[in-house]
N, C-alpha and C positions, 0 to 999 in steps of 0.2 A: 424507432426513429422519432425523433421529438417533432419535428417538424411535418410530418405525414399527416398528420389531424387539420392540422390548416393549410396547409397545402391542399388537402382534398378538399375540403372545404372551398374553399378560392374556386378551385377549379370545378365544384360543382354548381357553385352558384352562378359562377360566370357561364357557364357551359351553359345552363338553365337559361340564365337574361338573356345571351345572345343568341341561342337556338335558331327561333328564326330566321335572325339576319344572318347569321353564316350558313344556314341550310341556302337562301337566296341568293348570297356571296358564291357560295362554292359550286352551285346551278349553274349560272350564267356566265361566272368567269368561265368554267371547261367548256363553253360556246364562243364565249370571243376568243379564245384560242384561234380559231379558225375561221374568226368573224368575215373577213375579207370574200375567202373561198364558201362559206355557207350564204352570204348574202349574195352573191354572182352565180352560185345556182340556183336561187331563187327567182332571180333576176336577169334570169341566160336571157332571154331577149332582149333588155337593155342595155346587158353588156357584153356578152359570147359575137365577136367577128370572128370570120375567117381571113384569115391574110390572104390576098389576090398579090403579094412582089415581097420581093426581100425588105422594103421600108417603107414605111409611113410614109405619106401626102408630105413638102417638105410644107411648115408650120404657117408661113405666110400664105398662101395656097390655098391650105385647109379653113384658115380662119374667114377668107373671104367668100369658098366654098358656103361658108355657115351661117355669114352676115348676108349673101344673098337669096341665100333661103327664110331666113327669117330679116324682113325690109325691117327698117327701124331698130333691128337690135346690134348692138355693139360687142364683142368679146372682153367679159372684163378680168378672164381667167382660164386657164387650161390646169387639168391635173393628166398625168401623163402615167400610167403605170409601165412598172418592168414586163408585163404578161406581152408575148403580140397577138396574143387573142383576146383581149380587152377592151373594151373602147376606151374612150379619152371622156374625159365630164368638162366639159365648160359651163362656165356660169356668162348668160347673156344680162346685158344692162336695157334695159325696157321702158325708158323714161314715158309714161312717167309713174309705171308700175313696177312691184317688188323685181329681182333679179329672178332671174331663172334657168332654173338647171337643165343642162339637157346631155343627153349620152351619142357619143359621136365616132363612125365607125372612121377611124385614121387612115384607112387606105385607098378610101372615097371620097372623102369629107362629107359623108349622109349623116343627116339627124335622125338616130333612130328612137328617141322618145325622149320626154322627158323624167325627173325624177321624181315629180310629183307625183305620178303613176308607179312609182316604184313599191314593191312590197315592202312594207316599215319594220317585219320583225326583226331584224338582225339592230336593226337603228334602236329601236326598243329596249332590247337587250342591253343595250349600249349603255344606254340612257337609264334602265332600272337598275343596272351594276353600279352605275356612281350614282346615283342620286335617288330609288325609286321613284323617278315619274315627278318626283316633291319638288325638283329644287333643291336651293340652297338646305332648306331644313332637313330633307332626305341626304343628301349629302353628307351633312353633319353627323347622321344616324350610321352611315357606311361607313363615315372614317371612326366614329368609333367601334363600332362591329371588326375594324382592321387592327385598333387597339386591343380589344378583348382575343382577338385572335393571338395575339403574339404572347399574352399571360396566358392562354389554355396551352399553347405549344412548350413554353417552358415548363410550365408546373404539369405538363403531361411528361414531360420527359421524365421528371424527378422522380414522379410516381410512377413511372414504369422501371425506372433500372433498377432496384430491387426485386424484379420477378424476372423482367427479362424474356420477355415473352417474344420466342422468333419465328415461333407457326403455332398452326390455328392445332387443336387437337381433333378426336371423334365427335359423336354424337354426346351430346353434353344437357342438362337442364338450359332450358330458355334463358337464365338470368345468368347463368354461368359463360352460355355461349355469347349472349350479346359482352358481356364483359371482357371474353376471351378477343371476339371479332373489333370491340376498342383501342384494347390495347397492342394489337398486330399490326392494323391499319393506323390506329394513331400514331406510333412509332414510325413508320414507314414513310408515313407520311408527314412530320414533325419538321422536319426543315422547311420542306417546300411550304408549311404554313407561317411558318417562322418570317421566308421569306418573301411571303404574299403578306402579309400584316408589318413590314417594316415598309414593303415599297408599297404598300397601299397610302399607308398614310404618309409617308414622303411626298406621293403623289399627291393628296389632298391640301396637305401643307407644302406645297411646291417652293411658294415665295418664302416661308421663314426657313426651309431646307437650303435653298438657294444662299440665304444668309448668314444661316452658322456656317456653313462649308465655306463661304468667302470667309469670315473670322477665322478660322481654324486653316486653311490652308494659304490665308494671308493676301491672294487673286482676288481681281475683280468678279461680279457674280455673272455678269453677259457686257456687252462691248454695245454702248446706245444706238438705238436707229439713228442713222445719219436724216437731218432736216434739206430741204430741198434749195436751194435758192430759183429766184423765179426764173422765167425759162423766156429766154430770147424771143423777141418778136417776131411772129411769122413761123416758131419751133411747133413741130409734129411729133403726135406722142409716138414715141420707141415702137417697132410692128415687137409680135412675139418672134418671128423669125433673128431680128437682130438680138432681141435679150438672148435668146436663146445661146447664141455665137457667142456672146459677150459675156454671161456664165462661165459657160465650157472654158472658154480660154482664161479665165481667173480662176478656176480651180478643175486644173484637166486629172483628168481621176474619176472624176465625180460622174453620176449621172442624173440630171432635171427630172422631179419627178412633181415638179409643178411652176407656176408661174402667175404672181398674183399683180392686181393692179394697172393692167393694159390700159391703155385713155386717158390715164390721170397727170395732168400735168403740175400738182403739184404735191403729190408724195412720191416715194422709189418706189420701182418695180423690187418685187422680194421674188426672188427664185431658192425655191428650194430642192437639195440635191444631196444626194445618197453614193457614199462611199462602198464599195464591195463588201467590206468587212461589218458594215452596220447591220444592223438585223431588227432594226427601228423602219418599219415600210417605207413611208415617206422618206425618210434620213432626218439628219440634224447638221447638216448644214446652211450655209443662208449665203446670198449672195444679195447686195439691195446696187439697185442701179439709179442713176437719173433718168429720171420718165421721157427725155427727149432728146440727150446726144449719149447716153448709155455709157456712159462715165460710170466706173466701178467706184461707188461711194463707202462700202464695207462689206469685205468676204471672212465671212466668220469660218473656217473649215471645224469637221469634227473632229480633226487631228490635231488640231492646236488650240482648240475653243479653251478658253481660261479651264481647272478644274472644275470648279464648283457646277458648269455648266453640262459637263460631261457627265460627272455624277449623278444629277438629279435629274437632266433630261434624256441623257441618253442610257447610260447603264442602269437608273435602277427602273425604266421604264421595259428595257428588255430583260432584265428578270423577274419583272413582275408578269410578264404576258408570256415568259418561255420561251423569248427569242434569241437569246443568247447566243447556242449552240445552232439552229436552223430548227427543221424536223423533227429532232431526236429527242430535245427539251421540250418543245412544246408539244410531242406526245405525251411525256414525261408528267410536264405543266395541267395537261387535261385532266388526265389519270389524277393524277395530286386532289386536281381542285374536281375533281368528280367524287374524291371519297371526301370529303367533307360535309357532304349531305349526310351520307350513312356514319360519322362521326356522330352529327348532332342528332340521328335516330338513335345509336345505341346506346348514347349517353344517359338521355332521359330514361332509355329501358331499365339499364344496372341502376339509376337512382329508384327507380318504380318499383323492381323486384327487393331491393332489401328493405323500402318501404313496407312492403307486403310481408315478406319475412320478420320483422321485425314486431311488425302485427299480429302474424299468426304466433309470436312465444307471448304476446302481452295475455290472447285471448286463453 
């Protein structure tokens, strides 16, 4: 086969350059897998309630519950998970210091700590998945580490369908076996990389993704935040209690799984709210109100959101993370991105051992 020589090639040197950064890639993504659930057992005391009634403190209630324990601080947000044994995270306004986060048991309204006491590894993880720690420049370094991944996945395929390799054999030479264990697991695992290195960097390039998919499917790319006009004299900002109501009833289905913007009388309140069918935590939907008679100014649902919007923030975000199907994918997603370390070990190996080979016929 003519093309095998540089095919391998490509795929050895690429395999080489990005070694590290996909050994690091495919670490920490098979952790956020389950970033949510790993960072709340870390953090069971900031976040583990027990439910004492069938429901939650109702929101108005709770919020003042919170602003009287902490004098001077105002609510200038709630996130709300589906768990009911989860607390709620509000962020309080502290004028005339930074905001601050605090975790809040929903069926007391106690403040049971804040986040700055919270253990940072899962956040971390977060944070050296897209960007090592760098920033924008680290960033840059990922999303090509997510390029290189989708030319190792194709020119992996091409070099393996001529052998065809669909289990591991016996005991074997070290250079033989690592070769053997490449090419079993690399195949196995070749979509799922295929498919982590397109929505990777979809995700990196959100905005010019967002752009061609409006040219091509001809839709607008998201529907503008609606601007505010000024708010009546003597107008009170929106409680969360009423956005709450005023949501729900603009997009009933859905369920609040946050609410930003309380106090501000001159931008919308943004509630955002998750459909059954999403498998995006938060959701992607949006609902933006007037900060003071809660006038529904734009309900984006994720049922109708133009395409282009759907595509890039919502479906290729849950295949990138394995949330597709629930459970069973993002077992699936771990598994995936856990053998990609051991890709970029036995890669190096078969390059090392016929180096060596090759040596001992010169000698």
């Amino acid at each position: 086969m003519k093309l095998h020589k540089p095919l391998l090639w490509i795929h050895l040197v690429t395999g080489l350059a990005a070694a590290i950064v996909l050994l690091l890639l495919g670490a920490t993504g098979a952790l956020l897998v389950f970033e949510n659930e790993i960072d709340h057992t870390l953090n069971a005391a900031l976040f583990r309630v027990h439910p004492l009634r069938w429901e939650p403190l109702p929101l108005d209630e709770l919020v003042q519950k919170v602003e009287n324990a902490r004098p001077g601080s105002r609510v200038g947000s709630l996130n709300l998970p589906a768990e009911n044994d989860i607390a709620y995270v509000l962020t309080l306004k502290q004028p005339p210091g930074k905001p601050l986060g605090v975790t809040v048991n929903p069926y007391t309204g106690e403040v049971i700590g804040t986040l700055d006491s919270a253990n940072p590894f899962m956040r971390k993880v977060h944070q050296f998945h897209k960007n090592l720690l760098l920033g924008p420049p680290g960033s840059q370094v990922m999303a090509w580490g997510a390029i290189l991944l989708v030319v190792l996945a194709l020119t992996g395929l091409v070099l393996w369908w001529p052998r065809k390799l669909w289990s591991l054999g016996g005991a074997k030479a070290t250079g033989r076996r690592s070769f053997d264990w490449h090419n079993f697991f690399g195949f196995y695992s070749s979509i799922f990389m295929l498919i982590f290195g397109v929505t990777g960097i979809v995700i990196h390039w959100d905005a010019e993704a967002m752009h061609l998919a409006g040219r091509l499917s001809g839709q607008p790319t998201t529907l503008p935040v609606p601007k505010v006009s000024p708010a009546a004299p003597g107008a009170k900002p929106l409680t969360a209690g009423a956005a709450f109501t005023a949501a729900t009833n603009a997009v009933p289905g859905a369920t609040i799984t946050s609410i930003q913007g309380l106090g501000s009388m001159n931008a919308p309140l943004r509630i955002t709210m998750r459909f059954p069918e999403d498998r995006t935590p938060a959701g992607r939907t949006n609902v933006y109100l007037h900060p003071t008679t809660g006038a529904v100014l734009l309900a984006q649902s994720s049922r109708n959101a133009p395409a282009p919007y759907r595509i890039v923030k919502l479906w290729n975000r849950q295949l990138h993370t394995g949330d597709t199907f629930g459970w069973p994918s993002r077992i699936i997603a771990a598994l995936a991105s856990a053998s990609l370390p051991l890709l970029t070990i036995t890669g190096p190996l078969i390059w090392w051992s016929r180096l060596r080979r090759r040596r001992s016929v010169v000698t």
